[in-house]
KOLKOL-178683 format. One record per residue (C-alpha): x, y, z. Coordinates in steps of 0.001 Angstrom, whole numbers, plus 500000, padded with zeros to 6 digits. Example, Ala and Ser with C-alpha at 12.3 -4.5 7.8 and 13.67 -1.06 7.14 Angstrom:
<sites>
512300495500507800;513670498940507140;
</sites>
This chain:
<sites>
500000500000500000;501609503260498879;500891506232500813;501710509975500259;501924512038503196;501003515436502058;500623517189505409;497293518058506246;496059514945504163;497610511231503619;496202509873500148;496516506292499348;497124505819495559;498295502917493263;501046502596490209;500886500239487313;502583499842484276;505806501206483179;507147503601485613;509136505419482950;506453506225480615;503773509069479893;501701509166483230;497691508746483108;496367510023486070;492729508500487127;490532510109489783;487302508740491139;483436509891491501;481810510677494548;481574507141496968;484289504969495064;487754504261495922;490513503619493056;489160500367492419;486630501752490023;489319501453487615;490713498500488182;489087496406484729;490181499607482601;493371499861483886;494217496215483017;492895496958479275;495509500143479362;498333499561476059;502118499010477518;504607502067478345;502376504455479982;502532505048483621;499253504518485517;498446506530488664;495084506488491026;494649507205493730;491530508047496618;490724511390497478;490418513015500913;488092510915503238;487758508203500797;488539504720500466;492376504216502266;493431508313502314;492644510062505491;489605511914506042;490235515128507511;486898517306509107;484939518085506277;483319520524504685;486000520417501584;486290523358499067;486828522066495762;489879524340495769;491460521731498244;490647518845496153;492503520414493492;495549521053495341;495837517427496931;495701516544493363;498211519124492453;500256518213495364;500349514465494781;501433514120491182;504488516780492001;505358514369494438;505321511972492370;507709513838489730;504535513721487360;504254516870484427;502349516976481557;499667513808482245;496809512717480877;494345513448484017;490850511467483536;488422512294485515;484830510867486672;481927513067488111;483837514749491388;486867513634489765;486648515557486747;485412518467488656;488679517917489908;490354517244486699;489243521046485285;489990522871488314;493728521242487935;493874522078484381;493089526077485105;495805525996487931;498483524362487134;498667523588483262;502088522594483453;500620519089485111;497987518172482460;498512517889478747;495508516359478077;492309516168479698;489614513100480120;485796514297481629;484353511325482428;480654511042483257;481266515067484798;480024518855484396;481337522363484965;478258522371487671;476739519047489151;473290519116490821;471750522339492929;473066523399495910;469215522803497281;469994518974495572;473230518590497964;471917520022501076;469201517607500657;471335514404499938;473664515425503350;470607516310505455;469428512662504657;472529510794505249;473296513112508595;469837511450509899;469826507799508429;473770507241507656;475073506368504269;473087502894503530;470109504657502994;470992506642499721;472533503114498666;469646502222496389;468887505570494660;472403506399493985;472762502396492715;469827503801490219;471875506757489185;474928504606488497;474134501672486464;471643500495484254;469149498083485184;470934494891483922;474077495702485922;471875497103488982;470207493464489116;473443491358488586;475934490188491438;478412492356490104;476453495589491297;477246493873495510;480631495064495366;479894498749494739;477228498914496994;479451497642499630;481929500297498505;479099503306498943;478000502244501804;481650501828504058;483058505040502535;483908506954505511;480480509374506138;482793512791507214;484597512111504026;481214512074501708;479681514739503316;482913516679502885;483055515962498978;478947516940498810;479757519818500339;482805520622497242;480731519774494752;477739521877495954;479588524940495749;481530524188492494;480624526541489399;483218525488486698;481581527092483429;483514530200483329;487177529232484335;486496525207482153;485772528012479026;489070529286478997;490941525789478537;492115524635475176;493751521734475637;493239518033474214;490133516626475698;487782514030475254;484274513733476899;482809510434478190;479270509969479403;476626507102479469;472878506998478255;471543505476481167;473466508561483633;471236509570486034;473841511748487490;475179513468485090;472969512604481771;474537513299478637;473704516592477572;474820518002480518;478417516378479635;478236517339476270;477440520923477416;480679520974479296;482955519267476764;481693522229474120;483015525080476620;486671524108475814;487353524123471904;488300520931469809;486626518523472539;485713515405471495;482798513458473093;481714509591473129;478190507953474101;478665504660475761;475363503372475269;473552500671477898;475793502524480569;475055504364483488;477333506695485671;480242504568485712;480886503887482118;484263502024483176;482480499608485302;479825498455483176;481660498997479464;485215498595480519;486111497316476855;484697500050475058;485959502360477753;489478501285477463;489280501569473690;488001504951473893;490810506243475848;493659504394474160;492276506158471262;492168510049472642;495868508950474375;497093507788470564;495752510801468804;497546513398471217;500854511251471174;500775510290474648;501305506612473627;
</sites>
């Protein structure tokens, strides 16, 4: 288990393939740890060097008192790949993660040459939407938004298969402080105007069945920043990469290709 102490914040991350080559950099959505990627991850081509990791008060990184400001996300993000030695990644990013992914981008462009928004906007939800979802899970814990969020993620097919146990197990241990901490970032996120400015590579990746973050609200984001590409998975929910890790894989070998970063 690799750990990077950061100071105010331990995060627990993970490196496969070839430490020597072009760095991919995977962050999670809301609820998962860096096990969402695992099946994609395997289907990655040789010679690139693959990074996840868990952010604050997720999965195996500490979980320091919440609320979070997205601004902090950013900059354990920031502050992990330059310990790592990273510059000039491919940073792919799923719902919170690429809220994450964007706001890295704006800061520190140095770090990202190319840009993935998974399944992700420039503004997720209301902040009536959040304050709603943290009131509930302040009164009846986590399990109880298990079932509706299961609905948001995956089609029905996956939702009724033994495959969907695992990530309900997943929601429902994440650490609570550490949720309502990352609610509380994305509630008070408003992307569209600083995401406009970008112009690097990027490629846009949502699902038809997305209850989270349906389509046109991806493809609304990917059109802010000029040259985007954008990809349908169909039969797919919010996690694209669980439920179509092939075509996922495929789709991001591709982008990775076309900008020379393999």
């Amino acid at each position: 288990m690799k750990i990077a102490d950061l100071g105010d914040v331990a995060l627990h991350y993970r490196e496969d393939g070839d430490p020597d080559g072009p760095a991919v950099v995977f962050a999670n959505s809301l609820g998962c740890d860096l096990r969402l990627w695992d099946e994609v991850v395997a289907l990655m081509p040789a010679g690139l060097r693959l990074i996840r990791y868990d952010k604050r008060g997720h999965g195996l990184s500490s979980c320091p008192e919440g609320p979070y400001a997205m601004g902090a996300l950013v900059r354990d993000a920031e502050r992990l790949l330059d310990f790592l030695g990273v510059a000039e990644c491919t940073f792919v990013g799923l719902s919170i993660g690429g809220m994450i992914a964007q706001g890295l981008a704006v800061k520190r462009l140095d770090l990202v040459r190319g840009l993935v928004l998974s399944n992700t906007a420039a503004k997720i939800g209301t902040v009536e939407l959040w304050e709603g979802r943290m009131a509930a899970i302040r009164q009846n814990g986590l399990p109880s938004i298990v079932e509706p969020t299961m609905e948001r993620w995956f089609s029905r097919p996956f939702r009724e298969s033994p495959d969907c146990e695992l990530w309900r197990n997943m929601l429902a241990r994440q650490p609570v402080e550490g949720y309502l901490g990352c609610c509380a970032a994305i509630s008070g996120t408003d992307l569209y105007t600083p995401t406009s400015g970008l112009g690097l590579p990027t490629l846009a990746i949502a699902g038809t069945e997305d209850g989270s973050t349906p389509p046109d609200l991806v493809r609304e984001t990917a059109e802010l920043i000029k040259g985007s590409k954008f990809h349908l998975v169909r039969g797919a929910g919010h996690l694209p990469c669980v439920e179509k890790p092939g075509e996922y894989a495929e789709v991001l070998a591709g982008f990775l290709k076309e900008i020379g970063h393999v």
